[in-house]
Backbone as CSV, one residue per row, in Angstrom:
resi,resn,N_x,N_y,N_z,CA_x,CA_y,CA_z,C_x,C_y,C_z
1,UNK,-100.676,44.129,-100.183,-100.626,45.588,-100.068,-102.014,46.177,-100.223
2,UNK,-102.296,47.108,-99.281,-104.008,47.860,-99.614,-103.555,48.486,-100.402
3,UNK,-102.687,49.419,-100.973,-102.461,50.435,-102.000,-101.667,49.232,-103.384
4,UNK,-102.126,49.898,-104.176,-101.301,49.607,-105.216,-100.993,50.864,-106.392
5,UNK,-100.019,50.990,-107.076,-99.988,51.487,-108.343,-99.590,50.882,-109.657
6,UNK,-100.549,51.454,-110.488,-100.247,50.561,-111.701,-99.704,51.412,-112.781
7,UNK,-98.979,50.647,-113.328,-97.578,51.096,-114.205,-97.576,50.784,-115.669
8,UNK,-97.324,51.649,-116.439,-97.304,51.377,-118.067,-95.848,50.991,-118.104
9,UNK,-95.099,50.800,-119.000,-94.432,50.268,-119.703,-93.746,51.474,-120.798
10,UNK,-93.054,52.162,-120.782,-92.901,53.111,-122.250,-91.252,52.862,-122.726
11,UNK,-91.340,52.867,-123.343,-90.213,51.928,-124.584,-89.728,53.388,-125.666
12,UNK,-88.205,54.008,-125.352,-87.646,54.888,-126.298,-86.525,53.772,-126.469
13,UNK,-86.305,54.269,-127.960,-85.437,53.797,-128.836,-84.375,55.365,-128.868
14,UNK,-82.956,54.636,-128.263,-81.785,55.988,-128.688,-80.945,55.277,-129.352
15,UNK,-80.394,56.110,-130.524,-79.366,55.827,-131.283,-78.227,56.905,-130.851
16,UNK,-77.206,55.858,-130.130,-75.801,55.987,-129.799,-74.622,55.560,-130.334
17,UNK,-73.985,56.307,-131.321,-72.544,56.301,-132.151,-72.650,54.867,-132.889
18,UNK,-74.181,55.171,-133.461,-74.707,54.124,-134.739,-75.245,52.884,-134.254
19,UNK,-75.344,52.860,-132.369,-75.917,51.582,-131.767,-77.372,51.941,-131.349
20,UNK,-78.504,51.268,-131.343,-79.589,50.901,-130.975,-79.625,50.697,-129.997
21,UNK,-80.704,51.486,-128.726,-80.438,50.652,-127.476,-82.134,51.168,-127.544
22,UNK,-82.511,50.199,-126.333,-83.911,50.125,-125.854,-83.934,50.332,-124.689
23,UNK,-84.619,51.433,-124.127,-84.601,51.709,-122.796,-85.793,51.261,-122.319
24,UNK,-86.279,50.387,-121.760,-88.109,50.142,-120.554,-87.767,51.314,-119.607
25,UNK,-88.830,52.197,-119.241,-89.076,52.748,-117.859,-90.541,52.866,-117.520
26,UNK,-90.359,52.449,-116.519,-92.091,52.930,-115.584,-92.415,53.866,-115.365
27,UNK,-93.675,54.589,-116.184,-94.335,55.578,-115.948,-95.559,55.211,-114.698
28,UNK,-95.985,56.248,-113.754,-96.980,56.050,-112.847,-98.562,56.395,-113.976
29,UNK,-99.115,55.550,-113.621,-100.605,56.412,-113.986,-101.728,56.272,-112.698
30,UNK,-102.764,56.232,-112.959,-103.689,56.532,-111.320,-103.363,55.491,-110.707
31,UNK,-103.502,55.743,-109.711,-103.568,55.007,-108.359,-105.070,54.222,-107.976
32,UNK,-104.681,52.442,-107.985,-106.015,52.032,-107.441,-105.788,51.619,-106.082
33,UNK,-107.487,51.604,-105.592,-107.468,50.985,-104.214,-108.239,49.993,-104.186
34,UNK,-107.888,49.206,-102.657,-108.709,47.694,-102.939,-109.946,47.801,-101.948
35,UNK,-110.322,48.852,-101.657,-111.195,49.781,-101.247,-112.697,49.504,-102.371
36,UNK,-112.194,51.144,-103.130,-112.778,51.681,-104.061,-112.205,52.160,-105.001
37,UNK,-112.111,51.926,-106.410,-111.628,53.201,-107.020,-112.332,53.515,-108.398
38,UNK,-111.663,55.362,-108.219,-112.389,56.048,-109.041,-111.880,55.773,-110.144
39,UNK,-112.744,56.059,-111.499,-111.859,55.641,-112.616,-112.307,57.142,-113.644
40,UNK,-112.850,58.020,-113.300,-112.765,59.492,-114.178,-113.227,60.379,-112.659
41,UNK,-112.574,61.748,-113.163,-113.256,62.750,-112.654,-114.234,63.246,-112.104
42,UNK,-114.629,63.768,-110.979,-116.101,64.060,-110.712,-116.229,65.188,-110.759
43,UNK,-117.533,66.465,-111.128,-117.686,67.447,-110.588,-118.499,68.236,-110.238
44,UNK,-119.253,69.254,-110.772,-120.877,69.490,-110.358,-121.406,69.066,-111.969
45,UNK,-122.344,68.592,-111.392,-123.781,67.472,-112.547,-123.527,66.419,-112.688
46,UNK,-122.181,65.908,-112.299,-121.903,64.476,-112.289,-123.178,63.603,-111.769
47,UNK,-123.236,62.514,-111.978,-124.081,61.122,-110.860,-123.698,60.077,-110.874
48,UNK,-123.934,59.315,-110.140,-123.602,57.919,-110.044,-123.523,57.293,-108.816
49,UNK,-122.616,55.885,-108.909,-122.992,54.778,-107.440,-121.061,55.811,-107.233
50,UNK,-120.308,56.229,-107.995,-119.082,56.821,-107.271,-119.251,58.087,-106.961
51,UNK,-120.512,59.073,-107.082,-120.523,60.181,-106.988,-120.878,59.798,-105.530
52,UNK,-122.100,58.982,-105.099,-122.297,58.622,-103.785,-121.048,58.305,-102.921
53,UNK,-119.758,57.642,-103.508,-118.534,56.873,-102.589,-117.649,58.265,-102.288
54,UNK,-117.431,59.077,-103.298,-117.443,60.338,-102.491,-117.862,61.209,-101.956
55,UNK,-119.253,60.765,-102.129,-119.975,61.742,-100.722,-119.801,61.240,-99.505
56,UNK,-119.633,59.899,-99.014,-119.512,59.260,-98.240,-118.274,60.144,-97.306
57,UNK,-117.189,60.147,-98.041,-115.834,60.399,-98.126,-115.694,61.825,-97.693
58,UNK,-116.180,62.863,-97.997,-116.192,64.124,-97.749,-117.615,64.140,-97.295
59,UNK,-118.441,64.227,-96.975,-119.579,64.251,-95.867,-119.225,65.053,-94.206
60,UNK,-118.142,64.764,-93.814,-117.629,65.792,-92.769,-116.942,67.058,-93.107
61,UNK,-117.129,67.577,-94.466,-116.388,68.866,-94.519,-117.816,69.684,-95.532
62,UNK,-118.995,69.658,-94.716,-120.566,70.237,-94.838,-119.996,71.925,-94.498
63,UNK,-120.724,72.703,-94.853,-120.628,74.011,-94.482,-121.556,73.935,-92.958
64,UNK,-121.204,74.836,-92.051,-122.094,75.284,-90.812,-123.567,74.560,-90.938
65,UNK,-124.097,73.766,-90.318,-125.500,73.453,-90.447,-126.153,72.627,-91.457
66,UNK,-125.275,72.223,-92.278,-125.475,71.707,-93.696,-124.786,70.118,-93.918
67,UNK,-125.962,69.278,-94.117,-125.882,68.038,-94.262,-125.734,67.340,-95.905
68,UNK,-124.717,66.658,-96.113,-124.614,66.213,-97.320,-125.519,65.039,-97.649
69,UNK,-126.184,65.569,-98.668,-126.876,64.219,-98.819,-126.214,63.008,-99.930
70,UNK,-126.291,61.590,-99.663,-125.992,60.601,-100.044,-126.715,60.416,-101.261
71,UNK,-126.845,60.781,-102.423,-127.590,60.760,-103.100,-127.217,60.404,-104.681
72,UNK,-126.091,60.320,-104.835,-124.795,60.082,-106.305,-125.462,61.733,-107.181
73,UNK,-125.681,62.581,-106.937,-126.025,63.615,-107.971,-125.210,64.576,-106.984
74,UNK,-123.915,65.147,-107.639,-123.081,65.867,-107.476,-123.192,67.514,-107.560
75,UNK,-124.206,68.107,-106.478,-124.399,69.294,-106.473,-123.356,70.437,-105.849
76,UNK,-124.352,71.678,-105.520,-123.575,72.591,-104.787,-122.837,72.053,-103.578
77,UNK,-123.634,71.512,-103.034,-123.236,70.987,-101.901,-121.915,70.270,-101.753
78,UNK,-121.840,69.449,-102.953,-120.894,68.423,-102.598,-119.632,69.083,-103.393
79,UNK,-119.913,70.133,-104.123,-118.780,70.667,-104.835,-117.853,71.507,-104.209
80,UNK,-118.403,72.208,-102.608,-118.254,72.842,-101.646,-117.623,72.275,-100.649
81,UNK,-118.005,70.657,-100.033,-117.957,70.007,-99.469,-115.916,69.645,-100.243
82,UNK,-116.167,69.467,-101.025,-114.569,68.760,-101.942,-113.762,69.837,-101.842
83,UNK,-114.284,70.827,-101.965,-113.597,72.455,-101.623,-112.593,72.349,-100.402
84,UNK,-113.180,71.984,-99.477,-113.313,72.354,-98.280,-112.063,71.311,-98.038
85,UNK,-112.622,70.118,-98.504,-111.802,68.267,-98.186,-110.175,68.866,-98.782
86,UNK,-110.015,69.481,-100.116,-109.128,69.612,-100.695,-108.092,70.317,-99.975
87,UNK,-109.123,71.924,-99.453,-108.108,72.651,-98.829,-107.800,72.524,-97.653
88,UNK,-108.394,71.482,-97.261,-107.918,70.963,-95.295,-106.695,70.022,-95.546
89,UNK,-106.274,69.556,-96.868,-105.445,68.479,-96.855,-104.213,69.106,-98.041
90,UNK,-104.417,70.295,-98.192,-103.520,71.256,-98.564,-103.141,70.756,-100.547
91,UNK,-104.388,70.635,-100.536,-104.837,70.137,-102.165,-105.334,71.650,-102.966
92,UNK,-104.854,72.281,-104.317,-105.753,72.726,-105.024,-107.257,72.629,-105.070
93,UNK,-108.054,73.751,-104.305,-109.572,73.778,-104.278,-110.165,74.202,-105.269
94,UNK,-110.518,73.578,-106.033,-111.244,73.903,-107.406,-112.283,73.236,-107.497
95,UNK,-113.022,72.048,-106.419,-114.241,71.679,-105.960,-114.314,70.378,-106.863
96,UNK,-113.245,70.258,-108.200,-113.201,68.399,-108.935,-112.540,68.078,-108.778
97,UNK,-113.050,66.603,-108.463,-112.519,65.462,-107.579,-112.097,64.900,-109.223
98,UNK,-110.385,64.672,-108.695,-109.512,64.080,-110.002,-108.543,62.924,-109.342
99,UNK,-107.423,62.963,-109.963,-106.371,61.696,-109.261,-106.223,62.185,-107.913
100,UNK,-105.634,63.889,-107.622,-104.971,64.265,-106.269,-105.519,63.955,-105.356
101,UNK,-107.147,64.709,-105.954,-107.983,64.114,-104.440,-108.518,62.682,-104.223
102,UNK,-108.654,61.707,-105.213,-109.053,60.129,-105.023,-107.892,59.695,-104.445
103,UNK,-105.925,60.146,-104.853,-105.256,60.016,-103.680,-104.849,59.783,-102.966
104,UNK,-105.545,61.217,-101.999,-105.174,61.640,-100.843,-106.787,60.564,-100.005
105,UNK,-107.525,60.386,-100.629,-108.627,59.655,-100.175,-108.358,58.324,-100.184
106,UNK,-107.592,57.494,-100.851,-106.831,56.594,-100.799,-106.042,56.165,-99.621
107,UNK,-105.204,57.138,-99.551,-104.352,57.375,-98.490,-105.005,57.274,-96.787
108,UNK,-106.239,57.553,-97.030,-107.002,58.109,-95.600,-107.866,56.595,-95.563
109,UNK,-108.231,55.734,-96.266,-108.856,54.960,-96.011,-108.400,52.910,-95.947
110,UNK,-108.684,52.616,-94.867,-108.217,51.145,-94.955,-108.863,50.250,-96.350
111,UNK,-108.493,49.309,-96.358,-109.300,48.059,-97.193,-110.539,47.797,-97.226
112,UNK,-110.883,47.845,-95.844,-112.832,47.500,-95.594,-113.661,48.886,-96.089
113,UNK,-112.914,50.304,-96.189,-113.275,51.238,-96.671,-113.863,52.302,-95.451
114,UNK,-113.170,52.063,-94.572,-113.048,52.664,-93.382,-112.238,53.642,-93.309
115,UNK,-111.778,54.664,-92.621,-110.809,55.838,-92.346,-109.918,55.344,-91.437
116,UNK,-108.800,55.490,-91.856,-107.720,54.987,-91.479,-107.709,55.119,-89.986
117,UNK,-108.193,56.057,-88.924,-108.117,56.704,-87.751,-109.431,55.553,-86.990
118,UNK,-109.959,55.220,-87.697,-111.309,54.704,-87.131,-111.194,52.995,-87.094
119,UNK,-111.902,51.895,-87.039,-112.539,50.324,-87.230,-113.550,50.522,-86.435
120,UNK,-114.285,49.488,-87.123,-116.196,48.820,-86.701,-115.442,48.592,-85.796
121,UNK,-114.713,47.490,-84.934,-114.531,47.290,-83.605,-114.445,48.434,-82.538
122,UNK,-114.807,49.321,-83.046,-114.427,50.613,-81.972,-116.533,51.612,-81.708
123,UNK,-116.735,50.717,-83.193,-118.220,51.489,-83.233,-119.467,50.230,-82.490
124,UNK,-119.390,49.465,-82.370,-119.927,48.017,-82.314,-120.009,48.005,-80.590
125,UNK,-121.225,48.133,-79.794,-120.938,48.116,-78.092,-121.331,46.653,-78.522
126,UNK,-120.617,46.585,-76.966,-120.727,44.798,-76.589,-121.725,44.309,-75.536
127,UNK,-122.985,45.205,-74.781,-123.852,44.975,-74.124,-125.179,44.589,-75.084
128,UNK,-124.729,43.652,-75.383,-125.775,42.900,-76.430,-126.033,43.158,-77.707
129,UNK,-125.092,43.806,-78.572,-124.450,43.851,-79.454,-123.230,42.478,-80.237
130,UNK,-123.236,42.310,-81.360,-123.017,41.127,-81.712,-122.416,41.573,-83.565
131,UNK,-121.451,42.541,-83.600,-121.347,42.369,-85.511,-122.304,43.353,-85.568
132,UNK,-122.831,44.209,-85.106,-124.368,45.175,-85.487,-125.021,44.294,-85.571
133,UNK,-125.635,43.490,-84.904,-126.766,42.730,-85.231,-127.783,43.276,-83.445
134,UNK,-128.705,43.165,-83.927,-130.035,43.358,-82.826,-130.420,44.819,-82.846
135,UNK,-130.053,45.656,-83.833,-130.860,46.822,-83.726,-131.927,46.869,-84.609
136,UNK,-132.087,48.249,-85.045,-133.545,48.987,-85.627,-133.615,48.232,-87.256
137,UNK,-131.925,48.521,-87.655,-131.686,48.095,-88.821,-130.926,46.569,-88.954
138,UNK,-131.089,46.331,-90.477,-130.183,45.354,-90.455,-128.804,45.465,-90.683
139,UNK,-127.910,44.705,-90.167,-126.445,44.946,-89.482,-125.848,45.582,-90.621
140,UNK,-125.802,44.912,-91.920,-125.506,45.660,-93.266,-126.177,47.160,-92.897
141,UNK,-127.148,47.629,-93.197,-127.458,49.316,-93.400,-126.781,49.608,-91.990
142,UNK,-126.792,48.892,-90.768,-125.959,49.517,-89.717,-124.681,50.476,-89.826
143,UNK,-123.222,49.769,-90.584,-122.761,49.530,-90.746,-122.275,50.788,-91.742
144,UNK,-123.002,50.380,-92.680,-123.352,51.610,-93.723,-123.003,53.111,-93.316
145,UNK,-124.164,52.910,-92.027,-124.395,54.369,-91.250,-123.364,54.775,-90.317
146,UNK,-122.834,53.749,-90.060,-121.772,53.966,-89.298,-120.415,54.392,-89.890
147,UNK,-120.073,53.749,-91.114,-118.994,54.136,-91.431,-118.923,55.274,-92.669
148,UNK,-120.617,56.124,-92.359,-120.680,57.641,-92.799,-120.086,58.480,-91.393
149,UNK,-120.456,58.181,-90.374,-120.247,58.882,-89.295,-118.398,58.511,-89.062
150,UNK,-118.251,57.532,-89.600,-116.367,57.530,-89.180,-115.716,58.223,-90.433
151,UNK,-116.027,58.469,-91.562,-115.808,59.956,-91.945,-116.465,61.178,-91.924
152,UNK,-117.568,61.169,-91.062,-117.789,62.719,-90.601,-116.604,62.900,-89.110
153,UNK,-116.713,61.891,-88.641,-115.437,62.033,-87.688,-114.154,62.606,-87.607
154,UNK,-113.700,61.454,-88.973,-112.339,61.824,-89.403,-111.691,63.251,-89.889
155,UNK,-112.713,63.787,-90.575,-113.135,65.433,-91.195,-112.791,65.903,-89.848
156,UNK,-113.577,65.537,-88.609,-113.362,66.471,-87.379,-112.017,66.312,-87.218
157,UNK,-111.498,64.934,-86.984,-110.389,64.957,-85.809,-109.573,65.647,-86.910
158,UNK,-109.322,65.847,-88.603,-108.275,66.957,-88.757,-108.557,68.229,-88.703
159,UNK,-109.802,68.755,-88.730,-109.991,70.009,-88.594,-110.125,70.670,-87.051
160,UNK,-109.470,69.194,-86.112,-109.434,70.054,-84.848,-107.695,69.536,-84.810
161,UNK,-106.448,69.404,-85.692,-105.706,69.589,-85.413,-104.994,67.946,-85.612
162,UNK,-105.920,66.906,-85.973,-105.287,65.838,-85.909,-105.220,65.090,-84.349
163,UNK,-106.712,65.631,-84.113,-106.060,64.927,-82.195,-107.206,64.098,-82.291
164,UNK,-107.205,62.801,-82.135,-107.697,61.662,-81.623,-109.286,61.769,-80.814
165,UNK,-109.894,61.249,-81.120,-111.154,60.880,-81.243,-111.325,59.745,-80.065
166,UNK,-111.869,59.699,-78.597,-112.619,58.712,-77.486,-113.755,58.236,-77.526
167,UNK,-114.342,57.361,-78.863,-115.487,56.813,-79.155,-116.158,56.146,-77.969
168,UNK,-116.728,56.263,-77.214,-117.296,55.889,-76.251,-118.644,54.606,-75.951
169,UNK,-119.354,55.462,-77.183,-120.711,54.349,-77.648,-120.956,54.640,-79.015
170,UNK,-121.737,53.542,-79.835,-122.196,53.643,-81.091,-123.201,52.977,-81.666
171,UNK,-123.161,52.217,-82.715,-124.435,51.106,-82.517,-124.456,50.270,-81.026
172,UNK,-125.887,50.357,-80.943,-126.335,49.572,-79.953,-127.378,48.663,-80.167
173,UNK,-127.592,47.225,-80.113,-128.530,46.598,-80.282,-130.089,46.971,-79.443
174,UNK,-130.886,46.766,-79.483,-131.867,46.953,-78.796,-132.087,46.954,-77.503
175,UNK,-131.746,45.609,-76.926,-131.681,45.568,-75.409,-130.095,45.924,-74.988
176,UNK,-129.159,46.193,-75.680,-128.570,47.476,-75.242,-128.535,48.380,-74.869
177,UNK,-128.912,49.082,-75.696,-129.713,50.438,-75.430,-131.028,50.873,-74.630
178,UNK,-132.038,49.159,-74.300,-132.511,49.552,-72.758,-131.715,49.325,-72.033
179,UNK,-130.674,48.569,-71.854,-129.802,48.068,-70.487,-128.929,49.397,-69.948
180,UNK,-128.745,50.288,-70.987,-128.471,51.713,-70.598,-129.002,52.886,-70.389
181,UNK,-130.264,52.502,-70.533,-130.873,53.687,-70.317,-131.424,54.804,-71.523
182,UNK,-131.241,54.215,-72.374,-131.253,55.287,-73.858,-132.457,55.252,-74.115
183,UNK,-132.557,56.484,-75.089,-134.368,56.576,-75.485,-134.532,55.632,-76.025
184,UNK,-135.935,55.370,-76.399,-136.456,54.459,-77.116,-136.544,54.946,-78.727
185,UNK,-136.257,56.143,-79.165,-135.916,56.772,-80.402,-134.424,56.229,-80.524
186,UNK,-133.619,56.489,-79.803,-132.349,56.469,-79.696,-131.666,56.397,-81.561
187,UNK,-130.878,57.297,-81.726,-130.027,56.640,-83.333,-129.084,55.550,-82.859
188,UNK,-129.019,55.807,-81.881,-127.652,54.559,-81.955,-127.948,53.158,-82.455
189,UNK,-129.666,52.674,-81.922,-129.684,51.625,-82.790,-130.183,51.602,-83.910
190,UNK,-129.742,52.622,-84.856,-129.898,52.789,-86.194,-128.274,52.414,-86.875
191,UNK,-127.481,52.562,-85.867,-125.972,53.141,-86.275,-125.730,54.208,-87.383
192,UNK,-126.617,55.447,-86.246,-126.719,56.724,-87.101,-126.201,57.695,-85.865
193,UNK,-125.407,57.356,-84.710,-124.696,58.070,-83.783,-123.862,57.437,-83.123
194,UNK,-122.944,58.715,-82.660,-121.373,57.885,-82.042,-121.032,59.090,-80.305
195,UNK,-121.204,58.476,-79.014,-120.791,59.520,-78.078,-118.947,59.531,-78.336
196,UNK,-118.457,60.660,-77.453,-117.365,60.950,-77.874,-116.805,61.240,-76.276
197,UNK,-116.071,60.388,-75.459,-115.963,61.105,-74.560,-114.819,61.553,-73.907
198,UNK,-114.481,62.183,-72.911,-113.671,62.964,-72.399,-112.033,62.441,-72.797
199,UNK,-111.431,63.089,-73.840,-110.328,63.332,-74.631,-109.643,64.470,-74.812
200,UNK,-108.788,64.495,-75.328,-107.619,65.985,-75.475,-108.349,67.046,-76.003
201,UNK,-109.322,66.647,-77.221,-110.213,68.046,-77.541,-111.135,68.639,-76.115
202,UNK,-111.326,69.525,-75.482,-112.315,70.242,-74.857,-113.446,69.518,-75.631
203,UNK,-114.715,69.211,-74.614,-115.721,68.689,-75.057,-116.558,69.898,-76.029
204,UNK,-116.380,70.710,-75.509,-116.636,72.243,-76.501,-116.595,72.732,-77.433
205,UNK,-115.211,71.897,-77.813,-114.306,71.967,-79.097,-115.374,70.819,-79.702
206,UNK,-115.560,69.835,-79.497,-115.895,68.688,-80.486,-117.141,69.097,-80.854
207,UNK,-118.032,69.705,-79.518,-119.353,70.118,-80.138,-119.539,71.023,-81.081
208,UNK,-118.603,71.893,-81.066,-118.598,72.994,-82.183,-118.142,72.660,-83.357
209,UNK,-117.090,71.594,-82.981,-116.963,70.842,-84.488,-117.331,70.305,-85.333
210,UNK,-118.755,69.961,-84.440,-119.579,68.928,-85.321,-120.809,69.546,-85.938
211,UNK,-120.738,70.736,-85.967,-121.556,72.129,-86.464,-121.049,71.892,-88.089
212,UNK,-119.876,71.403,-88.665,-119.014,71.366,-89.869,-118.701,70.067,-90.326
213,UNK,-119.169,69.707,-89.198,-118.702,68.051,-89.770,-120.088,67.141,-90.524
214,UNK,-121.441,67.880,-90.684,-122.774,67.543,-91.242,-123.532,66.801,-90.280
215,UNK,-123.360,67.018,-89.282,-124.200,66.147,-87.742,-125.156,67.353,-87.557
216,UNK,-127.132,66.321,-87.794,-128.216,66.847,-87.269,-128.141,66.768,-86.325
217,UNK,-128.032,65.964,-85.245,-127.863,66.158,-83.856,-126.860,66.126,-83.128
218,UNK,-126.424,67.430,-82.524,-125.346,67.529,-81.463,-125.777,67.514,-79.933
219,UNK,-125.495,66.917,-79.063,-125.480,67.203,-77.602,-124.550,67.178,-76.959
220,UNK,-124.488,68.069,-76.158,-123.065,68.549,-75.167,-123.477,68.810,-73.518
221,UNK,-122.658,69.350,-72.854,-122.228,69.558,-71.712,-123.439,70.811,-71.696
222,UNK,-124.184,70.273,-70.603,-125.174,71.044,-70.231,-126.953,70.507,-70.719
223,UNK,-126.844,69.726,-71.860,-127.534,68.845,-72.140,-127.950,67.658,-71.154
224,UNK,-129.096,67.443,-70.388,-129.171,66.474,-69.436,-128.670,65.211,-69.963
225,UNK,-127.625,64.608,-68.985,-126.604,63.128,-69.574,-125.848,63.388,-70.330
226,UNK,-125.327,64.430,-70.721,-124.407,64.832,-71.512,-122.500,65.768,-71.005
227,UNK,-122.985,65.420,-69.738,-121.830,66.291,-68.984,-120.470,65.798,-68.876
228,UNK,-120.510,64.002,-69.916,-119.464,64.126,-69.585,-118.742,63.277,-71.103
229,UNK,-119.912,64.213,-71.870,-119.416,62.835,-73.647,-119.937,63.781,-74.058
230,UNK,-119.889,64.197,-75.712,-120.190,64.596,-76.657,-121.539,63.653,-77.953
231,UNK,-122.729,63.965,-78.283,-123.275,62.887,-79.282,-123.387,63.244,-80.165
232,UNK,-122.672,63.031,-81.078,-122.989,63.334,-82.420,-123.773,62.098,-83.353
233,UNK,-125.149,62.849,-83.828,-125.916,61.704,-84.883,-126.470,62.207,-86.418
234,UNK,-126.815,61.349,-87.204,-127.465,61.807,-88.257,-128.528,61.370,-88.148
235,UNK,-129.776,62.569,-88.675,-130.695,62.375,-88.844,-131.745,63.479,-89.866
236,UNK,-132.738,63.245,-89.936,-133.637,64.482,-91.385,-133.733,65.743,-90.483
237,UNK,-133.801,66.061,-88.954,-134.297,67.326,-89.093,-133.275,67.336,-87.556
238,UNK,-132.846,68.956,-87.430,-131.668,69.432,-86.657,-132.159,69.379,-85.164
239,UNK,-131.490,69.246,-84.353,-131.379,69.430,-82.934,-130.384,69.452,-82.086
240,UNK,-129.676,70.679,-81.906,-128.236,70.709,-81.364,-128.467,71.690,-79.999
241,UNK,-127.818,70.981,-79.251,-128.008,71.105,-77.589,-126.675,71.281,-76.793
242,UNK,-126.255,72.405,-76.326,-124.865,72.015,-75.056,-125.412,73.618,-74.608
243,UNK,-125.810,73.752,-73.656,-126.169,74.900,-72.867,-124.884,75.416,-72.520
244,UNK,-123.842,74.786,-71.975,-122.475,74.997,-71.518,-121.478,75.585,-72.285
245,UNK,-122.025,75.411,-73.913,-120.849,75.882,-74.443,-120.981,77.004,-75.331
């Protein structure tokens, strides 16, 4: 089982018409995952290597223009960011991360620590690509970067309604990404971008979505090579492009 819950034991003693009986019942207490799990509360001033696993986690629910940084020190940002995670998933927004929201985060994520909606086999091109191996980075930090962007994703596909996501391209090894034509900057072989292409969202819709979802770079429809996919990437400084929309 990827989920588990673990169970105390609580033991009342009733006395019935002078008899002794012992009742066992199972109480629930938190919920672990074979993921990650949290084991206290988070909230603003917190830090740590779990303050980082939920930034990871809520990283697509950034305000307009605003990138979460990965950093385990639990600021405005990320207290806003949990705000946001809580009330998209119809959680009490009070911005600390407790059992409800570790969860409902539970709930959203596989074993490898992926989003349930997403797998590396879907981020990983196969034009000389190999496991993330042959890019900028090594396949580990690839990987990393990638499965920040499959929950900035996931953030999108519910805040556009729960509709499905056409990953198109993502990491690309090096001579990948010449064999297609991509810059020689390119994020993809960082596995710090994912194209998105022609799916049930309006390409319009996704670009605007990704205004909220913490993506420095957007390109859209009207963007040269962009007329018929969406790119969403991370990176330190902004550049968002769709003339069309």
């Amino acid at each position: 089982m990827r989920k588990r819950l673990v169970y105390l034991l609580a033991a009342f003693v009733l006395v019935v018409s002078g008899t002794v009986t012992i009742a066992v019942v199972a109480s629930p207490e938190a919920a672990a995952d074979e993921c990650f799990t949290w084991n206290r509360n988070l909230s603003q001033g917190a830090s740590g290597a779990d303050v980082t696993q939920l930034q990871i986690r809520v990283a697509g629910w950034a305000a307009s223009g605003e990138n979460i940084s990965l950093d385990g020190a639990f600021g405005p940002a990320t207290t806003n960011a949990v705000k946001r995670f809580q009330a998209g998933y119809g959680l009490g927004a009070d911005g600390v991360a407790g059992p409800a929201t570790f969860n409902k985060i539970y709930e959203l994520q596989d074993g490898d620590c992926t989003p349930i909606h997403f797998a590396y086999s879907e981020f990983d091109d196969n034009c000389g690509a190999n496991n993330f191996n042959g890019g900028k980075v090594s396949a580990a930090t690839a990987k990393e970067n990638i499965r920040r962007i499959m929950w900035q994703l996931e953030a999108m596909r519910k805040k556009m309604g729960d509709r499905p996501l056409n990953v198109t391209s993502a990491f690309r090894s090096v001579a990948c990404n010449s064999s297609v034509g991509g810059s020689a900057t390119s994020l993809h072989m960082y596995g710090q971008a994912a194209d998105l292409g022609l799916s049930n969202p309006p390409q319009c819709t996704m670009w605007n979505s990704g205004k909220t979802a913490g993506f420095e770079e957007l390109l859209g429809p009207g963007y040269p090579g962009h007329n018929d996919h969406v790119h969403v990437g991370n990176k330190a400084s902004r550049f968002w492009s769709a003339p069309n929309c």
